[in-house]
Every structure is written in structure tokens, then in C-alpha cells.
N, C-alpha and C positions, 0 to 999 in steps of 0.2 A: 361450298367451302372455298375459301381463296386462300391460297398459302404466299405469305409475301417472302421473296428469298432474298438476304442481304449477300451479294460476294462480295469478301473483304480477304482474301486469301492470298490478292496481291504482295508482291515483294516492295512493290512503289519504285523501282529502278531511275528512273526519271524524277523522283522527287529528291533523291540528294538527302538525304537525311538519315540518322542512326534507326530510327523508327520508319515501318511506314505511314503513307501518308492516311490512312485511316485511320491512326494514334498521333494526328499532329492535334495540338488545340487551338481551338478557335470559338472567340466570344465564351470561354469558361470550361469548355467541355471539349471530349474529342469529337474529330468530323465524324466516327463509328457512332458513336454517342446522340449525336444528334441526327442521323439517318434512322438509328431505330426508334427515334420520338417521333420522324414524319409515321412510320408502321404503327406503334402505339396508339397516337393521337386519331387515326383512319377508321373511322366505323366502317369500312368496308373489307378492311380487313383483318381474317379472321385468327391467323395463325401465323408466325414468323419463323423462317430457319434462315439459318448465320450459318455460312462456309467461311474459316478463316485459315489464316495459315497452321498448321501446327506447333509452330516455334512458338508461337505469338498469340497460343490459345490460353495460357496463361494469363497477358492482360486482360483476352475477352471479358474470362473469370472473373477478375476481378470487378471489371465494370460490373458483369452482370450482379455483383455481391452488393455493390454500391449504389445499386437504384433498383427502383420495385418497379421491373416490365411485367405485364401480366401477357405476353401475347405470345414471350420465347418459346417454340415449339421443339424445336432441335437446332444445339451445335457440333458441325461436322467438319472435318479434317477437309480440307480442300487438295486439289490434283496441282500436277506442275503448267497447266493451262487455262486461262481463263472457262474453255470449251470442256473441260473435263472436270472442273468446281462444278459448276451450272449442271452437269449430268448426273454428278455427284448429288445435286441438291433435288432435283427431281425427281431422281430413282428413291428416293427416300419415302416419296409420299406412294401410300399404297390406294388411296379415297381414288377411286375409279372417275367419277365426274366431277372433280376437283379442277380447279382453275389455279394459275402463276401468275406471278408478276415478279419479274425475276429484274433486280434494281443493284446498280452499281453505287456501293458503299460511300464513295467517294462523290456525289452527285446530293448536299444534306437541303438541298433547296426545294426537293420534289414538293410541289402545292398540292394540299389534298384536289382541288378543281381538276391537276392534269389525271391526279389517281379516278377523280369519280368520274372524267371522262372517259379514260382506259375503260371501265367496268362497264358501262352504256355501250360503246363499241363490241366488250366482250359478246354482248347480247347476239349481237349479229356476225361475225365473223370472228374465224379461229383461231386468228393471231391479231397482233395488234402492234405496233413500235408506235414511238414518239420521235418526233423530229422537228424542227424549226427550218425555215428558210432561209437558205445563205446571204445574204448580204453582200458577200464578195461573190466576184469572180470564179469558178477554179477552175483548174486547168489539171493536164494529165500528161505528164512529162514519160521520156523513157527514160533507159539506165545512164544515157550521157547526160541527164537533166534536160534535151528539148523537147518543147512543147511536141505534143503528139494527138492532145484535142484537147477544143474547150466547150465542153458540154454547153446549154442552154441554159442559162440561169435561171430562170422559171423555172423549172423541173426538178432542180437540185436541192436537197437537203442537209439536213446536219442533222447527224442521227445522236438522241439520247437517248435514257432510259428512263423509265424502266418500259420492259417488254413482257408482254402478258400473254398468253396464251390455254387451249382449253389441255388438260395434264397429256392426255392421249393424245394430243399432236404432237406439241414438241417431245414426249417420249421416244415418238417412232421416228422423227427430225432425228434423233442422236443415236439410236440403232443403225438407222440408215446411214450415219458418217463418223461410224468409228475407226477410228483411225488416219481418221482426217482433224488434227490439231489446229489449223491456221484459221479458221475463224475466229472472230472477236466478239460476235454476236450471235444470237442464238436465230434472231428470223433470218439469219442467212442461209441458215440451216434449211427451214420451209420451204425458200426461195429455190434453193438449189435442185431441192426435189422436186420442186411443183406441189408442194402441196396442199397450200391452200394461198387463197388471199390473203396478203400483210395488209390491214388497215392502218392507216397514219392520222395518229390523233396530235394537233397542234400541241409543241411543245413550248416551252417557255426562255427565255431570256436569262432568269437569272438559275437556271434550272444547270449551275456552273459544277463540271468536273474539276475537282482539285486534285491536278496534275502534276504540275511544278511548282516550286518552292514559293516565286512570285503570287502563288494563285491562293495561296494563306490569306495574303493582305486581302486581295478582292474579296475573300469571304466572309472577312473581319467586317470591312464595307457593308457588305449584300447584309449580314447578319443586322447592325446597327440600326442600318433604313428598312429590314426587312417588318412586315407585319401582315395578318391574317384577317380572313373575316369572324366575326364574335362569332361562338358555339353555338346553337340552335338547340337548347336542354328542353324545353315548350314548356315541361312539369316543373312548376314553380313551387308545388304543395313541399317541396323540398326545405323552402323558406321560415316556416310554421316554426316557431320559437327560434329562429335565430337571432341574435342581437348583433344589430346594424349601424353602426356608427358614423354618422355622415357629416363632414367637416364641409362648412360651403351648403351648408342643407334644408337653408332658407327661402331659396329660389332658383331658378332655371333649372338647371340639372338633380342639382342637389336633392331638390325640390322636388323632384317627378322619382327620383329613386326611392326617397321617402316614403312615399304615396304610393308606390307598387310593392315595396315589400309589406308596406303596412295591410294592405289589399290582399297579400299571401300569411296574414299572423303571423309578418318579424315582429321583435319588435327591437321598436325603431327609438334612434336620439341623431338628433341633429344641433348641431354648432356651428354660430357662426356670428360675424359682429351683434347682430341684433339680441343674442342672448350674451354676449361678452364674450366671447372666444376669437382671438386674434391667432390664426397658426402660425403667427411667425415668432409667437411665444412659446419658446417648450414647455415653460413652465406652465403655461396658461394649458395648455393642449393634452399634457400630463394630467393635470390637476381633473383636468372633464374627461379623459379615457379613465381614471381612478374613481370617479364618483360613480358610473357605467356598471363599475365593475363590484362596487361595493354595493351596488340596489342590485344585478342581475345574476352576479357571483362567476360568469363568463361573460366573455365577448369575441364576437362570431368573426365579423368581417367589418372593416376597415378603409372608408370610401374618404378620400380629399379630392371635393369639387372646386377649392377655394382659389379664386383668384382673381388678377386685375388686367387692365391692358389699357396699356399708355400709348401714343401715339407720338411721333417727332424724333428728327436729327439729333442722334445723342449730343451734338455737339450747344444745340438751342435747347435742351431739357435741364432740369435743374439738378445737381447729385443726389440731393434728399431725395425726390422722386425715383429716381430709378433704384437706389440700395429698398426701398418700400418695395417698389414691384420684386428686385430679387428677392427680398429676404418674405414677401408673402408667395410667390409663383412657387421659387426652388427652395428655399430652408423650410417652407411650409411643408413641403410636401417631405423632406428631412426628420420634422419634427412628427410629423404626423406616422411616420413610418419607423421611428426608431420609439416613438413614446407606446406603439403600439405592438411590439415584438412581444414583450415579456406577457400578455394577455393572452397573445395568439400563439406561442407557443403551448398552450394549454389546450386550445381546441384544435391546433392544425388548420388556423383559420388564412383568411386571404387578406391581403389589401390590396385595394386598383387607387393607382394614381391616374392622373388626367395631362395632354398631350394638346397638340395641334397641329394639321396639315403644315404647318410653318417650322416644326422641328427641323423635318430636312434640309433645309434650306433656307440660313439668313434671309432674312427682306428690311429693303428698305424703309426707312421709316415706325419698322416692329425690330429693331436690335435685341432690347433686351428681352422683349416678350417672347420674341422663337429662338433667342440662345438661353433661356431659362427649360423653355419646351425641352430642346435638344438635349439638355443637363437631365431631366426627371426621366427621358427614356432611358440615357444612359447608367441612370440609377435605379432604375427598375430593371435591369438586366444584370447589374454588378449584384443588387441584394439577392435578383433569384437564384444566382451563386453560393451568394453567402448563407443563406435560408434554405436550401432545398432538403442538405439531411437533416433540418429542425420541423421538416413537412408543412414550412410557411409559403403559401405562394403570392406571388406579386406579380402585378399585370398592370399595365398602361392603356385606358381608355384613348383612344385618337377618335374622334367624329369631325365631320369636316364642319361648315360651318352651321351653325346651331343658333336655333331662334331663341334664345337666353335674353334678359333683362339688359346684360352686361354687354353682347351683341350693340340691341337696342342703341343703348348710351353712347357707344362707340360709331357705330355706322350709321344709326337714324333709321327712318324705313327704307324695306327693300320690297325688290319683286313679290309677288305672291310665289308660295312654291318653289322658292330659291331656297331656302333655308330647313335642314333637319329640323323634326320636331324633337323636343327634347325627350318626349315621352318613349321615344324609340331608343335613345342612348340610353335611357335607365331600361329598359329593358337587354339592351345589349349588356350592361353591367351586372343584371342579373343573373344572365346567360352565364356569365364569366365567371361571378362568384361561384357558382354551379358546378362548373366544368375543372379537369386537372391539369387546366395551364398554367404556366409559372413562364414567367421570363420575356413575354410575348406582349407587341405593339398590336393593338384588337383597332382594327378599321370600323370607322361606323359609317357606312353612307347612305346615301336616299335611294340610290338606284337598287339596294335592298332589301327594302322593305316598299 
């Protein structure tokens, strides 16, 4: 059994704010909030406890009133030190061969990859921390501020969280140093005893503690460009009468998702110019999710594959052209999404809109096609807000680049093996429908599969 522990017990004294900084919000939700979605979302782990402050167990409350965690195991009053929350949080478990992963609330970036790495390490030794390599310099000044050494920069780290270990170690870690408050970490504890090895599994970059006020914005950032690899559900049988709506579902993508749910007894409608459906018409878009609904009496899930890409210097393009690419890329994906609410609030269904490696990042020559991109993430993230207590979930496919028709037309031929197969994005999209993500940019790439 692995028990994940959130500390969130802090005061945030450094964050400057009426709240701590585990109750700021960011991208919709608080940073707490979204720390216990990294635990939730983890098939590796099995059980959650939350140390929080006692003032401010109240808000916990309330979050936990406002969304369906299934993993809350215990919330507990936390100590006046980070070292005596953590003791607090361990002494709780009484499971003899029980493992920790004991994660700082404030840190909502942890990638499940760093967690599943933790757990493989667990395997073989008895502690474990995460840490990154420093980039800078540091140095080790005394109390008048002069330098007093500068360690070897190879050697140095930057410690994060979270820190795992097997329950009977770090138990006997904090027997052994009661009384001693001035740690900040728990494998210092080990360390100082001797008593086992601290293994160091690579940590990650955006794996950012929100500390200072400043540090909101960056996570607003990280949050926007952030995305995950698609769920791995394998049992499709899950699919067997659902009704699958796929806008764009005459070819490339469209077209292979069609064909895989159809392969699992969805059943399937596909729209798209060739049967008359333009999505940059509501009316038209409306009109075919209502007729769906009227032969099937539900509808499941909710797929827009639809769209163009133009190529040239907005300045040499012509205006017609480009409000066409907006109004089918981003109003498509508008209409597609707002014509299909009032269906899927009836089954608690999903939609996935579609993305590309060029959201992030304006490019030359693609203006409006990767600032339409950038629009459908950011509106796949603003609805999973707006949707989530209506139990509607909304996710954004990104595959990178993709053997499609539409590819084709655009680029001509390429390498062999350069290009995803499409048959694998519909299957990441199945994966997705599948799974209880909401709010999330889903990577597809070649190197995993």
C-alpha cells in the first residue's frame, strides 16, 4: 500500500497574501486542488492524507465537499513545523509494510513519470528524494555574507519533492530526532542517522514550488503549455453502445476514430463537408447533434477533428481566407462544444477538441493556424471550469505531426516514418474518452507507441 501525504499546513509567510499560498488560484482552481488531482489521477497510488493547518481546515472542507476524490484517506491537524506535520502524517498509518511519498502541496506540477520513477527506485532502496541539477553556481557564504566555499557543481543538486520512503524507516528517522525541529526535509532525517541510502531519482524542471507571489504567474504559464501523455485504459469493451459523434469524421483522424470505436460496438456518426456539415455553422452543427439524438435518444461523446491550414505572410493572404480558417479551426471547435453541452449533460459525457505542437508557439508563415491552436487549448481549459460540476469533461488531443490527407495537401510527401499514424491518435482518443480527465492538453507522440 502506498499512502501519498499532502503537507499543506503551511502558514505561506513568504507568499504575502491573506490566504496561504496553497489556497491561491491558478488556471481555475486552487494550487491544493490541483496537487490532489496529481494523487487522484496516479494508479500508483493508493491512499491520500492531507496535514493542513487547523485554521484553514475549513476551506479544506469545503473543497473536499466540491469534488468527488475517491482516494481521501485522512485529514489531520498539522504541528507548528514543517518536521512535526510529516510526523504527524506518518504516525497515522498503522499498515506495517506500507510505503510514503510524502509531497509538498505547493509543488502541483509533479508528473506522474517522476511518481512512477519514485516507486521502481522504491523497489530497491529505502528512501528515495528527487532533485534536479543546478544550473548555477552556489556557493556557501558565513554570517558576514563571505564566500566560505563553492562546492563542485557536478555534484550539487536542487532538492524537490516529493520523498518516499518504506513506513518503518522514516518512522524510526523521527523517533530518532525528536526534538530536533530544524529540518525541512524528511531524508535529512535518514541522512543524519545513517540509516540507509537516499536514492535520487531525476527530477524535473517544471516540478515548480509556489513560493512567492511572483510564482502564481509562472504557474499560470507552466499550467497553459502544460500537457500529459494519453491514459493507457487498453479495455475498450467499455465503448459497446456508446454514441460517438465525430465532426471532421470523413478522413485522417476523424476517420480512424470512427473505425475503432465502430471495432469496439460504438455507435458511430460522422460529419463533415462531404455529408453537408460545415462546423463553422451552429446552426448546421446543432441541427446534426439533434437528429443523433433524436434516432439514439443519447449521446455519449463528442469528437471535432475538423479543420484547415493555410499557409503565408498574413500580410500576402487574402482576409476572406483567413476569417474561413478562424471561423472553421476556433468557432468550429466553439460550436461544436457549446451545440453539444445540453446532450452531454445527460450522460456525463466528454468532448476532445484537437490542438497542435504549434499552439505554443506562434510560427511563421502558420499565424492564424497555431494562434487558433493556442485559442481551442485555452478554451478547453476555461470549459473544464465551467463544466466540471455539470460532470462534463473536456480535453484537448495534441499529436505532433500526423499522416492525415490534410498533412498531404499541405506539405507533399515526406520521409518514411517521420510522421504519426493516425490510427494511434484515435486510439489515444479513445484512451481519453475512457479515462476522468477534464481540463488536460493529451500529447500523442511516435516515440510512444
Amino acid at each position: 500500500m502506498l499512502y501519498g501525504i499532502i503537507l499543506a499546513s503551511g502558514l505561506g509567510t513568504r507568499f504575502s497574501d491573506d490566504l496561504p499560498k496553497q489556497f491561491a488560484k491558478v488556471a481555475g482552481k486552487t494550487v491544493l486542488e490541483h496537487t490532489i488531482e496529481v494523487f487522484e489521477r496516479n494508479k500508483h497510488i493508493d491512499r491520500t492524507i492531507i496535514v493542513i493547518t487547523p485554521q484553514y481546515r475549513h476551506i479544506l472542507e469545503d473543497i473536499l465537499l466540491r469534488n468527488h476524490y475517491g482516494k481521501i484517506y485522512k485529514v489531520l491537524n498539522g504541528g507548528d513545523t514543517r518536521k512535526e506535520s510529516s510526523s504527524i502524517a506518518i504516525s497515522s498509518i498503522d499498515e506495517e509494510n506500507a510505503y510514503v511519498m510524502i509531497h509538498d502541496c505547493a509543488r502541483p506540477f509533479l508528473s506522474d513519470d517522476v511518481i512512477k520513477n519514485c516507486v521502481e527506485a522504491l523497489k530497491t532502496y529505502d528512501a528515495v528524494d528527487v532533485a534536479i541539477a543546478s544550473a548555477d553556481t552556489l556557493i556557501e557564504v558565513n554570517d558576514e555574507k563571505i564566500i566560505k566555499n563553492i562546492p563542485e557543481r557536478k555534484f550539487m543538486r536542487r532538492g524537490q519533492t516529493p520523498q518516499c520512503f518504506k513506513l518503518s524507516l522514516i518512522k524510526k528517522a523521527h523517533e530518532l530526532s525528536q526534538g530536533d525541529e530544524n529540518f525541512t526535509d524528511d531524508c535529512g532525517l535518514v541522512v543524519k542517522h545513517n540509516l540507509a541510502s537516499v536514492y535520487v531519482v531525476e527530477g524535473e524542471n517544471k516540478n515548480l514550488k509556489v513560493t512567492m507571489p511572483e510564482d502564481i504567474f509562472m504557474a499560470d504559464k507552466i499550467f497553459q503549455i502544460n500537457s500529459m501523455k494519453a491514459p493507457t485504459v487498453n479495455d475498450f469493451s467499455a465503448m459497446k453502445d456508446k454514441v460517438v459523434v465525430v465532426f471532421g469524421g470523413h478522413s485522417g483522424i476523424g476517420e480512424c476514430v470512427i473505425n475503432l470505436a465502430k471495432e469496439y460496438k460504438a455507435k458511430t456518426y460522422a460529419f463533415s463537408l462531404e455529408n453537408g456539415c460545415d462546423v463553422s455553422d451552429y446552426e448546421n452543427v446543432s441541427e446534426k447533434l439533434k437528429q443523433v439524438y433524436q434516432t439514439e435518444g443519447k449521446i455519449d461523446y463528442v469528437i471535432n477533428t475538423a479543420g484547415i491550414l493555410n499557409i503565408g505572410k498574413l500580410f500576402d493572404r487574402d482576409i476572406a481566407h483567413i476569417q474561413k480558417e478562424i471561423a472553421v479551426n476556433y468557432m468550429g471547435s466553439i460550436n461544436v462544444a457549446k451545440a453539444s453541452i445540453p446532450y452531454l449533460l445527460k450522460t456525463k459525457g466528454c468532448i476532445l477538441l484537437f490542438a497542435s505542437s504549434s499552439y505554443t508557439r506562434g510560427r511563421a508563415l502558420y499565424s492564424t493556424y497555431s494562434s487558433t491552436k493556442a485559442a481551442i487549448v485555452n478554451l478547453t481549459q476555461a470549459l473544464a471550469e465551467e463544466l466540471y460540476h455539470d460532470g462534463i469533461r473536456i480535453n484537448v488531443i495534441n499529436p505532433e505531426r500526423t499522416a492525415t490527407p490534410m498533412r498531404y495537401k499541405s506539405f507533399g510527401k515526406e520521409p518514411d516514418g517521420s510522421l504519426l499514424a493516425p490510427e494511434k491518435v484515435a486510439e489515444a482518443c479513445l484512451n481519453t474518452l475512457l479515462s476522468d480527465y477534464t481540463g488536460q492538453v493529451i500529447d500523442v507522440r511516435r516515440k510512444d507507441y
